[in-house]
C-alpha positions in Angstrom: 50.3 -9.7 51.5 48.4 -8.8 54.4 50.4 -11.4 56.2 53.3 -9.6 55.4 52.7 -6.3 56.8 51.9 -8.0 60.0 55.2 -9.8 60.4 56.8 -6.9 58.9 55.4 -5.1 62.3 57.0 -8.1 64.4 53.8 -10.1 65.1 52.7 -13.4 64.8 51.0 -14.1 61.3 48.2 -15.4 63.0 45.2 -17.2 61.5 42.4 -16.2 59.2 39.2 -15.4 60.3 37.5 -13.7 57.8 38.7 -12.7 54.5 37.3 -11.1 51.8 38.3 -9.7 48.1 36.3 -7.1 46.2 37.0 -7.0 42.6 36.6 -4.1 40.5 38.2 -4.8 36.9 40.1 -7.6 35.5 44.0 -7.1 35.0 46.0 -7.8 31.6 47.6 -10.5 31.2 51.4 -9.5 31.5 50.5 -6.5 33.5 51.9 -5.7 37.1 50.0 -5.0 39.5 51.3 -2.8 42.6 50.1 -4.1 46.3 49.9 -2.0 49.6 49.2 -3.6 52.5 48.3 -1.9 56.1 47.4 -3.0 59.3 44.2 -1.0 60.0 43.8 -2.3 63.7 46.1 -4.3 65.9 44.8 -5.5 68.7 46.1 -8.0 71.7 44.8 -10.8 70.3 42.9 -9.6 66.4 44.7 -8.1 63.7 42.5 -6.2 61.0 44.0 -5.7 57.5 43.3 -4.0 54.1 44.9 -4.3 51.3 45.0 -2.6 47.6 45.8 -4.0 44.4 46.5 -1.3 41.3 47.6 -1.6 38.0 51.4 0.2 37.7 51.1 1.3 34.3 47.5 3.5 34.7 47.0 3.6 38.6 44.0 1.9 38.1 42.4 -0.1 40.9 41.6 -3.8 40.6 40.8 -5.1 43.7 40.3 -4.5 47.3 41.0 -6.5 50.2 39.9 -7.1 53.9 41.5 -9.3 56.1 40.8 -10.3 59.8 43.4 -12.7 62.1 43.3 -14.2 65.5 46.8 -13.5 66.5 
């Protein structure tokens, strides 16, 4: 999804250089989950990315996301 808010912005999807996923509880099977994506810093040739994964029904957060890309 992080992707997406970059090409959403009309760059380049780039490539990965470092991700990483912090988990804080597990979701329900069945459940859906609401995703926001941002673009936290874009540079000329870096693009750094968060994004937020929450259950719809309670709010509740399940897991965070960090994303850095070599545009």
């Amino acid at each position: 999804m992080t992707t997406m808010a970059l090409v959403a912005n009309n760059s380049p999807p780039g490539v990965s250089v470092e991700l990483s996923v912090s988990y804080m509880r597990p979701a329900a099977v069945g459940s859906t989950l609401l995703i926001h994506s941002e673009i936290v810093k874009l540079g000329k040739s870096m693009a750094f990315l968060t994004s937020e994964f929450r259950d719809k029904e309670s709010g509740k957060l399940i897991a965070t996301g960090k994303h850095i890309k070599h545009l």
